[in-house]
C-alpha positions as CSV (number, residue, x, y, z in Angstrom):
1,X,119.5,125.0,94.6
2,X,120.9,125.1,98.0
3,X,118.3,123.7,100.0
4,X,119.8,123.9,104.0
5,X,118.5,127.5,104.1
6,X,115.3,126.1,102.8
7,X,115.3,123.3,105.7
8,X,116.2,125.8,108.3
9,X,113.8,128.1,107.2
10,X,111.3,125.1,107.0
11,X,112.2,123.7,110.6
12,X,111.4,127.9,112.3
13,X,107.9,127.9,110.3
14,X,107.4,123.9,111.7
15,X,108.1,125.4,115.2
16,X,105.9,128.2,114.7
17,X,103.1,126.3,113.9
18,X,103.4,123.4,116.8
19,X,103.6,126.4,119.1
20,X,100.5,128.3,117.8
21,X,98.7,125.0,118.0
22,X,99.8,124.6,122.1
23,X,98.0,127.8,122.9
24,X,95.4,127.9,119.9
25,X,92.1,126.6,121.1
26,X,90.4,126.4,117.8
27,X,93.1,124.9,115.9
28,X,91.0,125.2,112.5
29,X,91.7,128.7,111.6
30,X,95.0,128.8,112.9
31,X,97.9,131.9,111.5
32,X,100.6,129.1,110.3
33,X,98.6,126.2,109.0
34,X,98.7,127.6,105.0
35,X,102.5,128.0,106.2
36,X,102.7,124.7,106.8
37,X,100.8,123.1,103.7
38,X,103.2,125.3,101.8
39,X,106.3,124.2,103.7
40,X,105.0,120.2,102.6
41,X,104.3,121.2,99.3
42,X,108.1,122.5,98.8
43,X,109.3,119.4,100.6
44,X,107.6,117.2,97.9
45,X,109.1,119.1,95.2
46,X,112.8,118.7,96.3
47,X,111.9,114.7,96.7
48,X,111.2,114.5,92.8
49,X,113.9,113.3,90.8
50,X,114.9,116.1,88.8
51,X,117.7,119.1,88.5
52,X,116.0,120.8,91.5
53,X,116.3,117.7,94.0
54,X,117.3,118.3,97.3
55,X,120.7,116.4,98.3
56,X,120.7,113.1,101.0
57,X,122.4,115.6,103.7
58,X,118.7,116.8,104.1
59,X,117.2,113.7,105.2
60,X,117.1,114.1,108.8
61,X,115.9,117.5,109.2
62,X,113.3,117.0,106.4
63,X,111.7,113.8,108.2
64,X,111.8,116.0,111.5
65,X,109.3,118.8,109.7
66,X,107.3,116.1,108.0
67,X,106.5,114.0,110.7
68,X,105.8,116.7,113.2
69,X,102.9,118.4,110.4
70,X,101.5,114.7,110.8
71,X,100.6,115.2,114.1
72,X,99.2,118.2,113.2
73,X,95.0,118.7,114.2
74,X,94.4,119.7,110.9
75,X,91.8,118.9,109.2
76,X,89.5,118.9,112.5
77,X,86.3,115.7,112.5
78,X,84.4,119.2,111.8
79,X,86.3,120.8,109.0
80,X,86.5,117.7,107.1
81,X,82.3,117.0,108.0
82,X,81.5,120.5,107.1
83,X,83.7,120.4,103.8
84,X,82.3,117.5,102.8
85,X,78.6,118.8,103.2
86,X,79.9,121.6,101.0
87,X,80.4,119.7,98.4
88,X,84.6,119.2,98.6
89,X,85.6,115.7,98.6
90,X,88.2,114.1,100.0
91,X,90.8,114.5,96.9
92,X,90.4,118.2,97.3
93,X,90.6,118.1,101.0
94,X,93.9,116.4,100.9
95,X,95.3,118.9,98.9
96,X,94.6,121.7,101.4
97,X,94.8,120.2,104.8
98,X,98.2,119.7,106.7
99,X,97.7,116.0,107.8
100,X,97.2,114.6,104.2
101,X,99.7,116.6,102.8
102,X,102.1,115.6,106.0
103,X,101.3,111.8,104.7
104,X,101.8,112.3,100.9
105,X,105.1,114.2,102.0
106,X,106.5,111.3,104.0
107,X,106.1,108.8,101.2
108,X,107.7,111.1,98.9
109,X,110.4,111.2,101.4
110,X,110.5,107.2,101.6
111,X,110.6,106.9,97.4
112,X,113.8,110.0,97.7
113,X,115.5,108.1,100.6
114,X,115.2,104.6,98.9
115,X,116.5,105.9,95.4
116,X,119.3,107.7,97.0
117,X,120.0,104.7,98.9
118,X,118.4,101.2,98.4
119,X,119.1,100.1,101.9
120,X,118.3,103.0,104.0
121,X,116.1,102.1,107.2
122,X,112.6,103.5,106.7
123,X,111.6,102.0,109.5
124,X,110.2,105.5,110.8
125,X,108.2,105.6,108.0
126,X,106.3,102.9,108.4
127,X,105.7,103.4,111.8
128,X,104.2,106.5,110.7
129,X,102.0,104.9,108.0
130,X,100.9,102.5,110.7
131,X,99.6,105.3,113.0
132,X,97.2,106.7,110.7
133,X,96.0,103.8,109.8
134,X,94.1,102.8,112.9
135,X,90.9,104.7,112.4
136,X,90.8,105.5,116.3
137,X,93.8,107.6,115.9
138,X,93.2,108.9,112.3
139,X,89.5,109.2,111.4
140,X,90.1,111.4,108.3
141,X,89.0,110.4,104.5
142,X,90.9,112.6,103.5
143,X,94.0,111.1,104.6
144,X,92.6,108.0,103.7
145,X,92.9,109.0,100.3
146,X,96.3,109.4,100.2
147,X,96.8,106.2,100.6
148,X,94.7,104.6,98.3
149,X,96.4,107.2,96.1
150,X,99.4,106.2,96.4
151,X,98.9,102.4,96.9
152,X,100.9,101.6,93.9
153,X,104.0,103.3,95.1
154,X,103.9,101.4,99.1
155,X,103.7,98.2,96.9
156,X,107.2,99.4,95.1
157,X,108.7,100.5,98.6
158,X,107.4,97.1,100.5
159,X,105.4,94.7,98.9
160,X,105.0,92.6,101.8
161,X,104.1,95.4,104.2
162,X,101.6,96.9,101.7
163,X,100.1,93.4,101.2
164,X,99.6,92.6,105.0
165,X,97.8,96.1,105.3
166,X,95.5,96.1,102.6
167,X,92.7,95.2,104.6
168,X,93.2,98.6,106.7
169,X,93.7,100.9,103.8
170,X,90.9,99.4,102.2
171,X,88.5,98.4,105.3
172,X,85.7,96.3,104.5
173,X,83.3,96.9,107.4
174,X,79.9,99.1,107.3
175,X,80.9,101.7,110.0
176,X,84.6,102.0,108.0
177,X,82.4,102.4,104.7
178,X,83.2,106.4,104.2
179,X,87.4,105.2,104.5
180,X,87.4,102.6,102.4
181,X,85.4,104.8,99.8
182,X,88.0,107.6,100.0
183,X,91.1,105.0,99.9
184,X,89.6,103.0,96.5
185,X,88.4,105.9,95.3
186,X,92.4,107.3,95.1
187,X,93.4,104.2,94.3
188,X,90.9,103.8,91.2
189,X,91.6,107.3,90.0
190,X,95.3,107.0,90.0
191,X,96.8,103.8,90.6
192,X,98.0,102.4,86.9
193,X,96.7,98.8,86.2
194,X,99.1,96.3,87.6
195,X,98.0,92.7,87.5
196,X,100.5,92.0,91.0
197,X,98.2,94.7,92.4
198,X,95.2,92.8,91.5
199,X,95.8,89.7,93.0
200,X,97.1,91.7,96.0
201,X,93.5,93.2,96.0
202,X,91.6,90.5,94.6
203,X,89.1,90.5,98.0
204,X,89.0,94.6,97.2
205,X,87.8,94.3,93.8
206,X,85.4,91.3,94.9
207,X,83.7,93.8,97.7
208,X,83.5,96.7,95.4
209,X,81.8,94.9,92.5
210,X,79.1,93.7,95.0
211,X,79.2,97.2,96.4
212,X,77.6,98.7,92.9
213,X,74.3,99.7,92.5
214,X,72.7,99.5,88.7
215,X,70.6,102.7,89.7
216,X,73.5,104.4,91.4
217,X,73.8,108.4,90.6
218,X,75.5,111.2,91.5
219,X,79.7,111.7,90.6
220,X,81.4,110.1,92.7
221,X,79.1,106.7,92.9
222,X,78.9,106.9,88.8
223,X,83.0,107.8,88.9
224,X,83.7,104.5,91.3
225,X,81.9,102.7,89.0
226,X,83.5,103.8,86.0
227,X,87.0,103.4,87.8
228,X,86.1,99.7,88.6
229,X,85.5,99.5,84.9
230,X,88.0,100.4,83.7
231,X,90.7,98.2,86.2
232,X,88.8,95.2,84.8
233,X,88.8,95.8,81.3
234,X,92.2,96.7,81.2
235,X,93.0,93.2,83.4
236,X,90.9,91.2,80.5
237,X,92.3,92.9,77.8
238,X,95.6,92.1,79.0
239,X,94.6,88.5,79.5
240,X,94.6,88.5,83.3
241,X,90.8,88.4,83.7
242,X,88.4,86.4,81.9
243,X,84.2,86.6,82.2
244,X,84.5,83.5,84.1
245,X,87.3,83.8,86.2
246,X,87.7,84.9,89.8
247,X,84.2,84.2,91.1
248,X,82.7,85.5,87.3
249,X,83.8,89.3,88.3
250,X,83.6,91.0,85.2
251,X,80.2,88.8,84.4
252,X,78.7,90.1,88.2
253,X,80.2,93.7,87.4
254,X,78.3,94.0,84.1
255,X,75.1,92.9,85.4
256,X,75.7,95.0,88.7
257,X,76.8,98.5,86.8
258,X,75.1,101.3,86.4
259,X,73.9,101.4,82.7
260,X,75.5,104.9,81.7
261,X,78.8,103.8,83.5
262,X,78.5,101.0,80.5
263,X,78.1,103.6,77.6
264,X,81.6,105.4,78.9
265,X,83.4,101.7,79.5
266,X,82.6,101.1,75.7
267,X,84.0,104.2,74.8
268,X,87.1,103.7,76.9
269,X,87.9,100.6,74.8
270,X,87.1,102.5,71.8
271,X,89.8,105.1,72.3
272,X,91.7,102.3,74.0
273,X,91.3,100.2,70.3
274,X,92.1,103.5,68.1
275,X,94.8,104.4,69.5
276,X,97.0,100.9,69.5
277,X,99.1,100.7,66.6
278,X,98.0,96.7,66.0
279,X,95.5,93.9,68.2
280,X,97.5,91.1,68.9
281,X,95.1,88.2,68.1
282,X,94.8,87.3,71.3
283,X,93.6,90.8,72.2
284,X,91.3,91.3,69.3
285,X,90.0,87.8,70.0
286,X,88.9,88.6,73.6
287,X,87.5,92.1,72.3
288,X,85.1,90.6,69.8
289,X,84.5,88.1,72.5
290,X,83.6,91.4,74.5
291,X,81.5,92.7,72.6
292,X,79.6,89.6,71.3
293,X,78.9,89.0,75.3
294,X,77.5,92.7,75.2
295,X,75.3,92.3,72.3
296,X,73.5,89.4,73.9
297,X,73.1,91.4,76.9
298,X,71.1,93.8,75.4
299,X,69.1,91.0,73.4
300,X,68.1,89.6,77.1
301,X,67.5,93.1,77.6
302,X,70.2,95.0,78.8
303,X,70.0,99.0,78.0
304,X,71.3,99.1,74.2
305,X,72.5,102.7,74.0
306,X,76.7,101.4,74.8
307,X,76.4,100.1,71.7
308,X,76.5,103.1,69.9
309,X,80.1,103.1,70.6
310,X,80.5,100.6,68.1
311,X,81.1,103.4,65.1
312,X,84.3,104.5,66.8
313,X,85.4,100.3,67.5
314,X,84.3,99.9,63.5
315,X,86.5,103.6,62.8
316,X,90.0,101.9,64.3
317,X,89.4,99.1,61.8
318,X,91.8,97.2,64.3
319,X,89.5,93.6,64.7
320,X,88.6,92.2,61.3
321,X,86.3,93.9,58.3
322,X,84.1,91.3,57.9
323,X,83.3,91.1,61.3
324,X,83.3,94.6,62.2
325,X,80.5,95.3,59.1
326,X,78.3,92.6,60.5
327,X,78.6,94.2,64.1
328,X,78.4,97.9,62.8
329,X,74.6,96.0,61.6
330,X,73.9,94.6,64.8
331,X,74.6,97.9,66.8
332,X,72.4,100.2,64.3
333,X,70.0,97.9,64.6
334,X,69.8,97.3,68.2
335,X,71.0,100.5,69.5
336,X,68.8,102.9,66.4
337,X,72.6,105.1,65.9
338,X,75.7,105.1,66.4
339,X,78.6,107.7,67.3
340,X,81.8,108.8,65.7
341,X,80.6,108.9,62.2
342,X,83.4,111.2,61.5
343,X,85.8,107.5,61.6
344,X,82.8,105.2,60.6
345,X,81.5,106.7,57.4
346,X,84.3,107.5,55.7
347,X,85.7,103.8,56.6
348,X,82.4,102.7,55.2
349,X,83.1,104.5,52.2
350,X,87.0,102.6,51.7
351,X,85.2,99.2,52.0
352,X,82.6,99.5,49.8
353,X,84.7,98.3,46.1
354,X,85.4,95.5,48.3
355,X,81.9,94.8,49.9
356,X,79.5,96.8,48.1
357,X,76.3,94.5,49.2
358,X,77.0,95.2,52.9
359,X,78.1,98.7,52.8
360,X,74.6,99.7,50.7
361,X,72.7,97.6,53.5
362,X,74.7,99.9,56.4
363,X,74.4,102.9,54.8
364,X,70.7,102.6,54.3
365,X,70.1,101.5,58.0
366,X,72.1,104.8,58.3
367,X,70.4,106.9,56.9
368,X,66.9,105.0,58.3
369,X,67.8,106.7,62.0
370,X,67.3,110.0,60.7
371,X,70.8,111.9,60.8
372,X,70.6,115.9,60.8
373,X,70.6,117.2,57.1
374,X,74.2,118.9,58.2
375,X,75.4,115.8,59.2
376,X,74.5,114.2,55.4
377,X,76.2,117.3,53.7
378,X,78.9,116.5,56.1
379,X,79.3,112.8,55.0
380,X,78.0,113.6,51.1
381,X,81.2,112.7,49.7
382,X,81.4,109.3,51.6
383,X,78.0,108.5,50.9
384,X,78.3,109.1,47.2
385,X,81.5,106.8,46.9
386,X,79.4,104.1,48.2
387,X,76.3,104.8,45.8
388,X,79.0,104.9,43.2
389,X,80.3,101.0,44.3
390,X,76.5,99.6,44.4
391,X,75.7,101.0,41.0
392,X,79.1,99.8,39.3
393,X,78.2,96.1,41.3
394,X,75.8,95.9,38.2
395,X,73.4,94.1,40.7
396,X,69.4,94.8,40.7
397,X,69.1,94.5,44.5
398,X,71.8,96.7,45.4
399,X,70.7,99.2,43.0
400,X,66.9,99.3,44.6
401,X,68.8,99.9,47.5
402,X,70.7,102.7,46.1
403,X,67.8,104.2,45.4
404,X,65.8,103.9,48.2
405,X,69.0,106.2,50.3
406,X,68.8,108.7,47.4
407,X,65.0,109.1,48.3
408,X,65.9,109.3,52.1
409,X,68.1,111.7,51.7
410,X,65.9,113.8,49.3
411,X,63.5,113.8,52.4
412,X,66.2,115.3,54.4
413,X,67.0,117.8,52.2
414,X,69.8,115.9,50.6
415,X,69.1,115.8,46.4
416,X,72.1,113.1,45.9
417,X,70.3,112.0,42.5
418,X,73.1,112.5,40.0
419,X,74.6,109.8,42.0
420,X,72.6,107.6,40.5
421,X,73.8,107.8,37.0
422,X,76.1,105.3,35.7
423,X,79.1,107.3,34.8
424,X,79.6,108.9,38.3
C-alpha cells in the first residue's frame, strides 16, 4: 500500500477540520469531525504490524495529523455530559470522539515508532500524554479511558514514566472520582493480568477494593466489581496473591463484593479450571484452599448460591476425586443445586465402580432438589449406571438408597424401576 497519498490526503482533511473549527462556534456538530475520527482510525491501522503497515518515512507527517486532532474540542464538557445521561459510557464515547481517538492514535504511533526503531525519541509523545493528563486541561472520561485502556502498553514503552504517573491516570481524590472510574474501568476490561503491573498499582487495587459496595447495582458498578475479581483471582492463582497478603485484599474484597459479582467469579474459575490441560499442585492446592475459604463463608453466612458453580469445578475433574465428591456434597447441601450437570452427572456416573457409597449419597441429594423431569430423561443413562454400581456393591444401605432415587424419580415422572434388578 502506498501510504504518502494517504498522508497527504490525511494532512488536507486535518487542515480542513482545524479551519472549520476557527470559524465554527458550536464546534460539536461540526462538517469534518467524522472526517477526522476516520482519518485516526486509518492511522491506527497502518501502525499495526502487519502486510498493510505503513513504512517509517511516514512518521513525521503522521505525528503532525495526530497531534493536531488532540487539540481538537471534541468531545465538548456538554456532549460527553449529555452522552453520558443517555446512557453511552465512556468506552463508547472514545470510540466516536476525535480527542480519544487522537490519544489512542498517538500511542499506536509510539508502539510503530519504537518497533521500527528501539531508540527513536518519543519525547513528543509523552509530552502529549502529559497534557491530557492534567484534569484542568483535559476533563474528559472519555479520554481517560484510553489510558486506563492501554495502561499495559505505556508500561512496555516506559515503565518508569508510566509508574511515576499512575497516581494521575488513576486519581484517587473524590472530585477526580468520575476519571479514575473511566481509567480503571479500561484498564480492568482490557489490561491482561501482569503481576509487574500489580505491584505498580498496588495502592490502585487497595482504593478500589475499599471502593466496593456489597449492595452495588447497575452494569458498570456490578462489571468493576467483577473486573477486580477477576485481576485478583488470576494474581492468587498464579501465586502472586494470597488471602493474607497485601493488607488481606482478596479477604476485604470478598467480604466487600457484591454477592452476584461472587456467583460470576466462581464461574470464571470454573471455565478457568476446565479449560487447563493439568493443575500444577501448587495451583490446585490454592484452589481447594479457595474454595474451602468460600464454603465457610457461607457457613458464617455469606449468600450460598456461588456455590452452585461447584458442578462445573467437580465436571473438569482437575483437583482430586475424593475431594471433589465430598465438596460436590457440601455445595448441594449448602447451596440446594448446582449447575452444569451436563459435566457433573455424567462424571458422577464414571466414578461410581470406584466409589459407589458416595456417588448413591450425591445422586440422591440430586435428585432431593427437585430437577425438571426433562432434565432426569436427560441424565437417565447416567443415573442408571450409578443405580447399576450400588446394586452390584451387594451392600444393604446403598441399596435402600437406590431405592429411595428410583421412587423420587417415579414422582417426577421418571419409572427407572428395571434399574433395580440385579442383572442390569
Amino acid at each position: 500500500m502506498n501510504w504518502d497519498p494517504v498522508l497527504r490526503l490525511s494532512a488536507w482533511t486535518d487542515g480542513q477540520a482545524a479551519a472549520e473549527l476557527a470559524d465554527a462556534p458550536d464546534h460539536d456538530g461540526t462538517q469534518w469531525r467524522d472526517t477526522r475520527v476516520n482519518t485516526l482510525r486509518l492511522l491506527q491501522a497502518g501502525f499495526r504490524e502487519g502486510a498493510t503497515e505503513a513504512p517509517g518515512s511516514i512518521s513525521e507527517s503522521a505525528w503532525a495529523v495526530t497531534e493536531s486532532a488532540a487539540a481538537d474540542p471534541d468531545p465538548s464538557p456538554e456532549a460527553e455530559a449529555s452522552a453520558l445521561e443517555g446512557g453511552q459510557g465512556p468506552s463508547g464515547q472514545s470510540l466516536n470522539h476525535v480527542r480519544p481517538q487522537a490519544l489512542a492514535t498517538a500511542i499506536a504511533f509510539a508502539l510503530w515508532a519504537r518497533r521500527g526503531d528501539p531508540g527513536t525519541d518519543l519525547s513528543a509523545f509523552w509530552d502529549l500524554l502529559d497534557r491530557h493528563l492534567d484534569p484542568g486541561q483535559e476533563p474528559s472520561q472519555a479520554v481517560r479511558w484510553v489510558y486506563g485502556e492501554s495502561f499495559a502498553k505505556l508500561a512496555y514503552l516506559d515503565r518508569e514514566w508510566t509508574a511515576a504517573h499512575a497516581s494521575e491516570v488513576f486519581p484517587g481524590s473524590p472530585a477526580e472520582r468520575h476519571l479514575w472510574e473511566a481509567a480503571w474501568d479500561a484498564y480492568l476490561t482490557y489490561a491482561p493480568v501482569i503481576p509487574e503491573l500489580f505491584t505498580m498499582l498496588t495502592d490502585q487495587y487497595q482504593m478500589a477494593t475499599d471502593r466496593l459496595q456489597p449492595d452495588a447495582t447497575g452494569q458498570r458498578p456490578e462489571a468493576r466489581a467483577f473486573g477486580l475479581g477477576r485481576h485478583l483471582l488470576t494474581l492468587y492463582w498464579l501465586g502472586k496473591l494470597t488471602f493474607d497478603g497485601n493488607r488481606q485484599l482478596l479477604r476485604r474484597y470478598y467480604h466487600n463484593g457484591p454477592a452476584s459479582v461472587r456467583n460470576h467469579l466462581m464461574r470464571f474459575l470454573a471455565r478457568s479450571i476446565s479449560g487447563a490441560s493439568t493443575l500444577d499442585l501448587p495451583v490446585a492446592g490454592r484452589l481447594r484452599e479457595l474454595w474451602e475459604s468460600r464454603v465457610q463463608a457461607v457457613r458464617n453466612g455469606a449468600d450460598a448460591t456461588e456455590l452452585a458453580a461447584f458442578g462445573e469445578w467437580f465436571g473438569a475433574g482437575k483437583l482430586g476425586d475424593d475431594w471433589e465428591l465430598q465438596q460436590l456434597i457440601t455445595a448441594l447441601s449448602l447451596a440446594g443445586r448446582i449447575e452444569s450437570e451436563h459435566e457433573a452427572i455424567p462424571r458422577l456416573a464414571a466414578l461410581a465402580p470406584a466409589h459407589t457409597s458416595t456417588c448413591m449419597t450425591i445422586l440422591e441429594a440430586w435428585v432431593r432438589t427437585s430437577p425438571q423431569p426433562w432434565t432426569l430423561q436427560q441424565y437417565e443413562e447416567s443415573i442408571r449406571a450409578i443405580l447399576k454400581a450400588g446394586i452390584a456393591s451387594g451392600d444393604a444401605g446403598t441399596a435402600e438408597t437406590a431405592t429411595a432415587i428410583v421412587s423420587l424419580c417415579i414422582q417426577a415422572g421418571i419409572d427407572l424401576r428395571d434399574a433395580l434388578a440385579d442383572d442390569q
